[in-house]
C-alpha positions in Angstrom: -3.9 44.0 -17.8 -6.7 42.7 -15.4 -8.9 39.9 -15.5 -12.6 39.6 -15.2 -14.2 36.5 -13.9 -15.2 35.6 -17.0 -12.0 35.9 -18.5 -10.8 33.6 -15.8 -13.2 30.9 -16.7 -12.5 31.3 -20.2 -8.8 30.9 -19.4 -9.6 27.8 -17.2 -11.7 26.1 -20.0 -9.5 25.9 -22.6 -6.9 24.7 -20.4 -9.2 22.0 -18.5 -11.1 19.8 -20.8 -14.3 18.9 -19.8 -15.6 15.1 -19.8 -19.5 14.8 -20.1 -20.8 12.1 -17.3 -20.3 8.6 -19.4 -16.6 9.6 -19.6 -16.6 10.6 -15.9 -18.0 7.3 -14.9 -15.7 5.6 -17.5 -12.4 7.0 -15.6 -13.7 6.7 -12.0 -14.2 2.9 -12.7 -10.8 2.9 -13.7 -9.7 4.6 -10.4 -9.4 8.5 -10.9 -9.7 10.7 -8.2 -13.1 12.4 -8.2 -13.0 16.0 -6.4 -16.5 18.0 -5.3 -15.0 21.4 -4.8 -18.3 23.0 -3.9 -18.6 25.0 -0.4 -19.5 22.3 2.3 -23.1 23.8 2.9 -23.9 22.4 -0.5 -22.6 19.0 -0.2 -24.3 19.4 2.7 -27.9 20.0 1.3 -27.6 17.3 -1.5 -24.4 14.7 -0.6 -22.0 14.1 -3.4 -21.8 11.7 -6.3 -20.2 8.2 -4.8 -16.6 8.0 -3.8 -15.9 12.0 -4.4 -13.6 13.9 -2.2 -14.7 17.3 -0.5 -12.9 19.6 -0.9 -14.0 23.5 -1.0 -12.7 25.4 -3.3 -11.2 27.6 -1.0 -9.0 25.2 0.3 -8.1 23.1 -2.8 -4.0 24.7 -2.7 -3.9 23.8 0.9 -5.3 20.1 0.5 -3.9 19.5 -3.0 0.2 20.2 -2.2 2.2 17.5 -0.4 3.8 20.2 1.1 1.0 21.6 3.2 0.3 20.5 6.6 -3.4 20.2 5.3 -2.5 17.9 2.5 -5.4 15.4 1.6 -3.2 12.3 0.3 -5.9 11.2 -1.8 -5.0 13.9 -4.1 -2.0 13.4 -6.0 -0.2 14.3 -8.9 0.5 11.1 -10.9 -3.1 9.6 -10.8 -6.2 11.0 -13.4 -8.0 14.1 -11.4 -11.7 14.7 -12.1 -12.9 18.4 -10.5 -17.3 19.0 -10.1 -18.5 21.9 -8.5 -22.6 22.9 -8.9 -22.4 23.7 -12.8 -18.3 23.8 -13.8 -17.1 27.1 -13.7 -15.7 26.5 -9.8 -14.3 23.0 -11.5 -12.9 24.6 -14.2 -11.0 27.2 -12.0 -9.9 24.4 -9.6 -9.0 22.5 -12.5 -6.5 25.1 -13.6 -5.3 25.2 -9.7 -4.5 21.5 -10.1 -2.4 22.0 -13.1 -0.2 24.9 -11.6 0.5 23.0 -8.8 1.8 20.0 -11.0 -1.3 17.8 -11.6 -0.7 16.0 -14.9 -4.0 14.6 -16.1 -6.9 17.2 -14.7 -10.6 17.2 -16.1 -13.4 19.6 -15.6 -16.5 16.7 -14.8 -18.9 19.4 -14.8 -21.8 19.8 -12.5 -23.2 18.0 -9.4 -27.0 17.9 -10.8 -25.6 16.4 -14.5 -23.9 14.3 -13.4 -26.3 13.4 -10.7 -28.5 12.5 -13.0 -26.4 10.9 -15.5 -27.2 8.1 -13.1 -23.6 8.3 -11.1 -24.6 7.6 -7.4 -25.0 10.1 -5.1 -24.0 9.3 -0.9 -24.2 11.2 2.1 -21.9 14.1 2.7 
């Protein structure tokens, strides 16, 4: 039986808690790995919140396995994952990615604008 998009999301959500912005803060200051998964014309257009890696959505499999010749090393398996895309359903989707390709501790943190103005600091892209 097929999918729709919502379905997928749905999915993805119940599988990928999601942390409002004082817990996302909370768990970068204790050195989790925070991912922007948003397409690169929108980190582009506002930055991204402090420390985050960039990493489209399209290309989270190729960046996130150790096995790729793309491989980001900052993402890895054995340390606390935080995914953001604009308003979490992107994040929530990546999130799922994460934990099919072995990623142990994976949170949805949301969206860029909430957490944005959670206070979390925002840089350049």
């Amino acid at each position: 039986m097929s999918m729709t998009m919502k379905d997928m999301i749905a999915e993805a959500n119940a599988a990928v808690p999601r942390l409002p912005p004082a817990e996302v803060a909370a768990y970068c200051a204790q050195g989790a790995v925070l991912v922007d998964v948003r397409d690169p014309h929108e980190v582009a257009g506002t930055g991204k919140i402090a420390g985050a890696v960039a990493v489209s959505r399209g290309m989270l499999e190729f960046r996130a396995c150790s096995s790729s010749p793309m491989w980001n090393p900052a993402l890895r398996p054995d340390v606390v994952v935080l995914v953001y895309c604009a308003s979490g359903g992107r994040s929530a989707l990546a999130g799922r990615t994460l934990q099919a390709l072995g990623y142990g501790q994976v949170f949805n943190a949301g969206g860029f604008k909430e957490l944005a103005e959670s206070g979390l600091p925002i840089e350049p892209a």
